[in-house]
N, C-alpha and C positions, 0 to 999 in steps of 0.2 A: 346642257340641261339634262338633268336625271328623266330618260322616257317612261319613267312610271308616277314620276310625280307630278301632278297636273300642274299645266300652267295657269291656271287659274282659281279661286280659292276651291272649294269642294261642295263649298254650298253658300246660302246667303242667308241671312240671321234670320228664320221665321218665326213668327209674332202666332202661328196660329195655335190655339189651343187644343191641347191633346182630349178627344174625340170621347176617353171614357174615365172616370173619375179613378184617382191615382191613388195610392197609402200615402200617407204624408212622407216626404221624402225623407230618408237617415240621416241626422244632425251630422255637418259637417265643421271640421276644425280649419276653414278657407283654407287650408293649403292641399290635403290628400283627397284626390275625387274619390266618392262614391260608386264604386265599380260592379256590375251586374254581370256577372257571368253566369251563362244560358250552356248547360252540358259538364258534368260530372266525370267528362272523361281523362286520359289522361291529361292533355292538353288545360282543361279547365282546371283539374284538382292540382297540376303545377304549377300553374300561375296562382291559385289561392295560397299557396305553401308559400310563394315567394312574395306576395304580399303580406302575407301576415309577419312575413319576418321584417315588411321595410314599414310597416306599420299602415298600411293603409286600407283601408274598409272596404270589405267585401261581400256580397251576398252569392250562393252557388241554388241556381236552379235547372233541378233534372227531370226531363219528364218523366222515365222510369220512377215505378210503384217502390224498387229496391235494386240494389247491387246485386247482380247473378254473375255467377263464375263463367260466365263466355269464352268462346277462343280456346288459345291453346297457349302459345309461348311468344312473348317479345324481347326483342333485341336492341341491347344497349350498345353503346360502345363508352370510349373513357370519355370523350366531349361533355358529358352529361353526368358522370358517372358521382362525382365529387359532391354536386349538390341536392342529390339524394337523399342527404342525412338532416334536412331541415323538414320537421313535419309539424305542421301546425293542426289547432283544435279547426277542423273543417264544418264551416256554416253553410251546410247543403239539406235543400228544400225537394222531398220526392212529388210524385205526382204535380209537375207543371211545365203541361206541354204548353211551350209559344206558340199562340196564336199569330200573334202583331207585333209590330212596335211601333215606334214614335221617337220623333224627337225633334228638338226647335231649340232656339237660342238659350233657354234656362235649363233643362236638359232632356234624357231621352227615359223612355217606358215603356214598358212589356205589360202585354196581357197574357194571360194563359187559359186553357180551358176551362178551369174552375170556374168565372170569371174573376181572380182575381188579377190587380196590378203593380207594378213595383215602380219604384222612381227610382233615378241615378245621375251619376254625371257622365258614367263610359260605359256601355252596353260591347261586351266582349261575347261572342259567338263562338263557342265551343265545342258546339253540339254535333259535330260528325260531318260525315258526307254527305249526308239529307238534311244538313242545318238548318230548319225552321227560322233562325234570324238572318241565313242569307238568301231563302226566299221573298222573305218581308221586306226585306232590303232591296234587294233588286226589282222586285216590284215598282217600287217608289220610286227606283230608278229609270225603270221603265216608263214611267209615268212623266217622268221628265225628259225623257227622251238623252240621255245620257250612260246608258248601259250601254258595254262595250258587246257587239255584237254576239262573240266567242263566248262569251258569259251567261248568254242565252241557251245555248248549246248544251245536247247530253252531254255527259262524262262516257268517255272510252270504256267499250267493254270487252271483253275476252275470254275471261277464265271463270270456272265454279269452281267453289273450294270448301272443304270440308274437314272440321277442327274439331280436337278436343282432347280433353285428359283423362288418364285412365284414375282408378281407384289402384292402392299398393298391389304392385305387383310381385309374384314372387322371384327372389333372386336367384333361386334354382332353377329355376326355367327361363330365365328372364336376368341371365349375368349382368347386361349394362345396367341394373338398378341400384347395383352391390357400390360401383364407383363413389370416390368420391366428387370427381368433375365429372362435368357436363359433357357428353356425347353427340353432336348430330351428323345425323347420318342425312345424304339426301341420296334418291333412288329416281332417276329417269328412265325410263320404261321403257321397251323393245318392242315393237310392236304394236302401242299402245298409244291415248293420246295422256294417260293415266302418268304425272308424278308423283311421288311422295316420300315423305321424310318424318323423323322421330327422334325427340330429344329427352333425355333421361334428366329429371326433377328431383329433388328433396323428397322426401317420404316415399322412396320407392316407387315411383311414381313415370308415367311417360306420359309426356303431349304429342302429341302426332299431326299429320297436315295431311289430305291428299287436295292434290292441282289437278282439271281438268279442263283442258283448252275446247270453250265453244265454238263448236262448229262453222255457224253462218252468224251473221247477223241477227238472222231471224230467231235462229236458237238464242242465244244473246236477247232480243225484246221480250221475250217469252217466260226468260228467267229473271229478266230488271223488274216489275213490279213485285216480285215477290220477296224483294232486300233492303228495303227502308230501315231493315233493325237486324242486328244480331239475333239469331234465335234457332230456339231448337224448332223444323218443321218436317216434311216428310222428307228421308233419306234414301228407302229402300231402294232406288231404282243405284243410286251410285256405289250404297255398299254392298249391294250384291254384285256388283262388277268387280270391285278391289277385294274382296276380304278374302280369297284365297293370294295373294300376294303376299312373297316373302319381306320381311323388315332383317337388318341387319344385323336389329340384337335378340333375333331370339324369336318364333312365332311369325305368325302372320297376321295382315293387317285386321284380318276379320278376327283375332283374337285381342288386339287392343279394343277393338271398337268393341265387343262382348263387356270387357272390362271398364267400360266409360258407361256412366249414368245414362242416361237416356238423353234428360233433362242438361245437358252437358256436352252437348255436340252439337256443335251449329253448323250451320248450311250459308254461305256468304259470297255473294258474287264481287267478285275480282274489278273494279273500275278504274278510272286513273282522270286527271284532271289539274290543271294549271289555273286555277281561273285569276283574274284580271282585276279585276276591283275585289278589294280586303278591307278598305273601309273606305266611309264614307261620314262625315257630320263625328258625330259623337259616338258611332259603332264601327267595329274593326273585327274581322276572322281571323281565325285561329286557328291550326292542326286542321283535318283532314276539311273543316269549310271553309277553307281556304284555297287547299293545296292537296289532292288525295291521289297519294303514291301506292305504284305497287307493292307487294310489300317484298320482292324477292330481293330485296339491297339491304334489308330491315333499319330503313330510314325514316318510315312514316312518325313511327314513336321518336325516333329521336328530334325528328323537324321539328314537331307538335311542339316538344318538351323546348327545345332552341327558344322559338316560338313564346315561350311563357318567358322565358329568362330575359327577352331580348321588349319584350313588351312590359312586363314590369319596370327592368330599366328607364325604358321611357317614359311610364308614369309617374315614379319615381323621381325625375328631372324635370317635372311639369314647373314650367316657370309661375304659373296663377291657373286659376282654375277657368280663364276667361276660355269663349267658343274657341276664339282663333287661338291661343295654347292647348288647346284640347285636340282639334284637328291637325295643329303641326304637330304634335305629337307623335298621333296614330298615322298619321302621314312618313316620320319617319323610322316607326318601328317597320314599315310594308320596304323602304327605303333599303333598309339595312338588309332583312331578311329575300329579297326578293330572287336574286341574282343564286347566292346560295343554294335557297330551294329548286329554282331552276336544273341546278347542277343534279344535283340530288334526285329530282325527278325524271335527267336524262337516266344516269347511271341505274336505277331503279327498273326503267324501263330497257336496258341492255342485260340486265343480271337477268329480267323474267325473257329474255329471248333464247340465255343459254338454258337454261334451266327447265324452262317451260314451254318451248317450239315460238313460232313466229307471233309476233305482238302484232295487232293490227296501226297502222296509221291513221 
């Protein structure tokens, strides 16, 4: 018997009616469910590209106002590389943070702060490491007394990290921009708990990374409520410490960071996490609410992305649209994917032990 598949069904058909009035549900062609996907991120906007190609209907909601250039650089490899070249016209909804869901034998529905709500037949979780549908979820889980304890649990924390791209640089000062490939350099520090590294972009251009390994725990709680979201917030205490640091191609760090927007450098704390229950009923996580890797393996995007391909598939093969074909389902896309990620998330966490000093347990 597979240990992640429960022995028993996952839920049991409830009759009870969903608590706040719905939009009327998206006409369905009885055979392709109606899929809600909750997070615009990679993970989300992959799985939409891959349903639009198998034909089956989709709605994307982001609580984000808009798209902001975040971050710095992610890492592919060829697993993934191939179906890149499918991009469909994407139906994504700004401004709708999840609130709640729901769901019962005819199917499942989000609320969001607006107050409004959406009906579906598969409620997919997208939304990040701080996923609003796997709160709600586990909630109700709680409530039933059936949440797997570990699931309850903070996410691992350790590192503060700090990201971003510059504006074109110049190639005279600044040789590794002139390339035609890609460069990265990574730089672990002497003396210091200070790594970092820089990779040379299209348009003359660098994204840079600095790692810094938290101290205590306590440093660690101090810095967790402040990273529910990507974003630019206050930096001065860490780039005054790096920016006399030499980079590899050319300058120091405190001269890329001069050359980065403002609005374009985010401040993002490092966590990690395996969690245990990925669906349950008629919702199922996804990419980082599901599984949030370090990123020193640059596995996280590829999982997420796996993740979309391996869950459309099993949408895709939905024998009927009844409960119990919906729960076997998402029961075995967690099946497939499980074991994998696991690996993935060791290895993730051994690259950030060379790279980055000791990972906590």
């Amino acid at each position: 018997m597979n240990p992640h598949r429960p022995s028993k069904p996952v839920d049991e058909f409830d009759d009870t009616p969903f608590k706040y009035p719905s939009q009327l549900p998206p006409t369905s062609d009885g055979k392709n469910p109606n899929v809600i996907i909750v997070g615009a991120g990679i993970s989300g906007l992959y799985l939409a590209i891959l349903l639009d190609k198998a034909g089956i209907p989709y709605e994307i909601y982001e609580r984000a106002k808009e798209v902001k250039p975040l971050g710095s650089v992610m890492s592919l490899n060829g697993s993934i590389l191939a179906s890149m070249e499918q991009v469909p016209k994407e139906r994504i909804h700004f401004s709708k943070k999840v609130l709640s869901m729901e769901q019962n034998k005819d199917g499942v529905m989000i609320r969001c702060a607006d107050n409004t709500t959406y009906h579906g037949d598969v409620l997919v979780g997208a939304d990040g490491a701080y996923s609003g549908v796997r709160q709600s979820l586990y909630k109700m889980l709680e409530r039933k007394k059936v949440l797997p304890p570990s699931d309850a649990e903070d996410m691992n924390k350790g590192f503060n990290c700090l990201v971003g791209t510059t504006d074109p640089m110049d190639p005279v000062k600044y040789p590794v921009v002139a390339r035609e490939d890609s460069i990265f350099s990574q730089v672990i520090g002497k003396g210091t708990h200070y790594t970092w590294a820089e990779f040379n972009v299209p348009e003359n251009r660098i994204c840079w990374v600095v790692v810094s390994q938290l101290a205590t725990l306590g440093e660690a709680e101090k810095t967790r409520f402040r990273n529910s979201t990507w974003g630019s917030e206050s930096h001065a205490d860490m780039i005054n410490d790096v920016k006399d640091f030499r980079v590899p191609g050319g300058g120091t760090l405190g001269n890329l960071i001069d050359h980065t927007p403002k609005e374009n450098i985010s401040r993002v704390f490092w966590e990690e996490k395996l969690f245990e229950t990925w669906t349950h009923g008629r919702t199922v996580l996804i990419g980082d609410a599901a599984h949030k890797l370090l990123p020193s393996a640059g596995q996280g995007a590829v999982c997420a992305m796996q993740d979309s391909v391996i869950l459309a598939n099993c949408l895709y093969d939905l024998k009927s649209l009844k409960y119990e074909s919906i729960v076997e389902a998402l029961e075995d896309f967690k099946e497939q994917r499980f074991e994998n990620v696991k690996k993935q998330f060791k290895t993730s966490k051994a690259n950030a032990i060379f790279l980055h000093g000791q990972v906590r347990e």
